[in-house]
N, C-alpha and C positions, 0 to 999 in steps of 0.2 A: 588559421593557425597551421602550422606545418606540422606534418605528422610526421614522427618517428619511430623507430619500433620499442623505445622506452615511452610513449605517447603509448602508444597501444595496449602497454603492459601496466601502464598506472591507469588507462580506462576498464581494461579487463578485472585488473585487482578493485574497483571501487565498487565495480557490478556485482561482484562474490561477496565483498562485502557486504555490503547491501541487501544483497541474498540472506545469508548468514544472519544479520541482524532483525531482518523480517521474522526468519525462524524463534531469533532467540525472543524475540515479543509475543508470541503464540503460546512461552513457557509464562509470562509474566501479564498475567490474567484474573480477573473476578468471574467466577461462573455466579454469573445471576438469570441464565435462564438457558435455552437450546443456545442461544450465540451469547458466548462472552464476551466481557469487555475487554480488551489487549492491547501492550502497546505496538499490535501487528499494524494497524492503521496509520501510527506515526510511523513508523519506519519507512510502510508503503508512498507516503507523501513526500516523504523525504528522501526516496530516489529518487522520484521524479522531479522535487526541486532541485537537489543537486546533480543528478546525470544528464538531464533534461527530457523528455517523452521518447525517445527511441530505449535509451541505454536504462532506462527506468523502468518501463516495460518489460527490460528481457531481463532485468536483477528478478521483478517479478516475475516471470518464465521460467527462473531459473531455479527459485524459490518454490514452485507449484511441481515445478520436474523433483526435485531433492524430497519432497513428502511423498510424490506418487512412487518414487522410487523404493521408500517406505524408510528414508530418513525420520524422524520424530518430531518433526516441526510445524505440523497445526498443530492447534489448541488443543490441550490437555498432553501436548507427547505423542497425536494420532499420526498415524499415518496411511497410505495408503490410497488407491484412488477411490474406493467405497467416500472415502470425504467429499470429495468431488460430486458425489452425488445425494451426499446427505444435506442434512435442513441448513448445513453453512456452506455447501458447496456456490451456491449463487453469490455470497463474500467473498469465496474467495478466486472465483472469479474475476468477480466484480475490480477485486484487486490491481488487475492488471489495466484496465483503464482507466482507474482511479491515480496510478502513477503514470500514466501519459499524459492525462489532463494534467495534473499537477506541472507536470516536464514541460511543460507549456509557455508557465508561468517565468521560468528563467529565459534571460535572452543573454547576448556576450557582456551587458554591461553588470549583469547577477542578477538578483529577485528584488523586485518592490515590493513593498509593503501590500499595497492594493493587487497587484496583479498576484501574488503568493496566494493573498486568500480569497483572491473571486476565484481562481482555476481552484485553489485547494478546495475552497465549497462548492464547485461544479463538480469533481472528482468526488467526492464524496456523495453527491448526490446520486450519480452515475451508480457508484457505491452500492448505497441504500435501495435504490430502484432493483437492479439485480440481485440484491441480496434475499425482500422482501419475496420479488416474485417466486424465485425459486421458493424460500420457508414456505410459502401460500399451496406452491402444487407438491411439494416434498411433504407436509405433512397433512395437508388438505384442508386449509384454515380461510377462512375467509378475510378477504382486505385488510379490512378491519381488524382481526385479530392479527392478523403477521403483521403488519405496520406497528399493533402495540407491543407484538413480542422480537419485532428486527430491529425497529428505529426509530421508535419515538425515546426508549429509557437511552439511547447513545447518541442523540443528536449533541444535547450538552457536551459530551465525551469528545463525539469528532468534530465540535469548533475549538474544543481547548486544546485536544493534540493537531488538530492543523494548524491554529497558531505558533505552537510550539515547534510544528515543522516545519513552520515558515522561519520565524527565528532562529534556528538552528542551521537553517539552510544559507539565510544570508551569511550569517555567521562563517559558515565554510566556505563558501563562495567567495568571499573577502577575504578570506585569509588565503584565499589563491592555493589553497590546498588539492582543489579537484581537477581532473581534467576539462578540457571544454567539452560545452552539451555539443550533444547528437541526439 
């Protein structure tokens, strides 16, 4: 695809977005324990199905820079880099290769059905792995208990919003709305 500098500026603008809407699913949340439920995890997948794993990644970079900066866009309205290093900081982390994997999943022809949700449940797993270990030394919990307080009550959660991310993403990807991945 040939780039131009209106190419450039509709890749820039989908990243911000993207950004922005990570933030805005952080506010729309179920606190049911140290991590809540949010629809930060569907947005997360769904940069990376529609930017593709470079440009997904840095929406999420960009998303992680706006709260450290002390924007209000982790869960609850927090901000700050103290999050980074409390019992969610391994999510949100984890965040950032959760939407490369996923970015993965697109190629120039858009997202399959099958490859949407094996990279989106690889990404997710990635996820959960980072999420947990960090809850385990962040608040000093054994396996066992950060696994049942990170991700076992959100597994159901993150097949139903990758689904959804995946569906969404074909959806914009067809409709030739987005720029091409990077």
């Amino acid at each position: 695809m040939k780039t131009t500098p209106l190419t450039d500026i509709h890749r820039l603008t989908w990243t911000a977005l993207m950004a922005a809407l990570i933030g805005a699913g952080a506010w729309l949340n179920l606190p049911i324990g140290p991590v809540p439920v949010s629809l930060q995890t569907f947005f997360v997948a769904l940069a990376g199905f529609v930017l593709g794993p470079v440009r997904g990644g840095l929406a999420v970079g960009l998303y992680l820079l706006a709260g450290v900066a002390g924007l209000p866009v982790f869960a609850g309205g927090g901000s700050g880099l103290g999050h980074l290093f409390g019992p969610t900081g391994g999510f949100l982390i984890g965040f950032v290769p959760y939407a490369c994997i996923a970015g993965l999943a697109r190629d120039d022809d858009g997202i399959s059905w099958a490859r949407g949700f094996v990279f989106g449940i690889l990404g997710m797993a990635v996820l959960f792995v980072l999420g947990v270990a960090w809850l385990k030394f962040s608040l000093t919990l054994t396996w066992a208990r950060a696994w049942a307080l990170g991700a076992a009550p959100f597994l159901l959660w993150g097949l139903i919003k990758t689904s959804l991310a995946v569906i969404t993403g074909r959806h914009l990807v067809r409709a030739r709305l987005l720029p091409a991945r990077t």
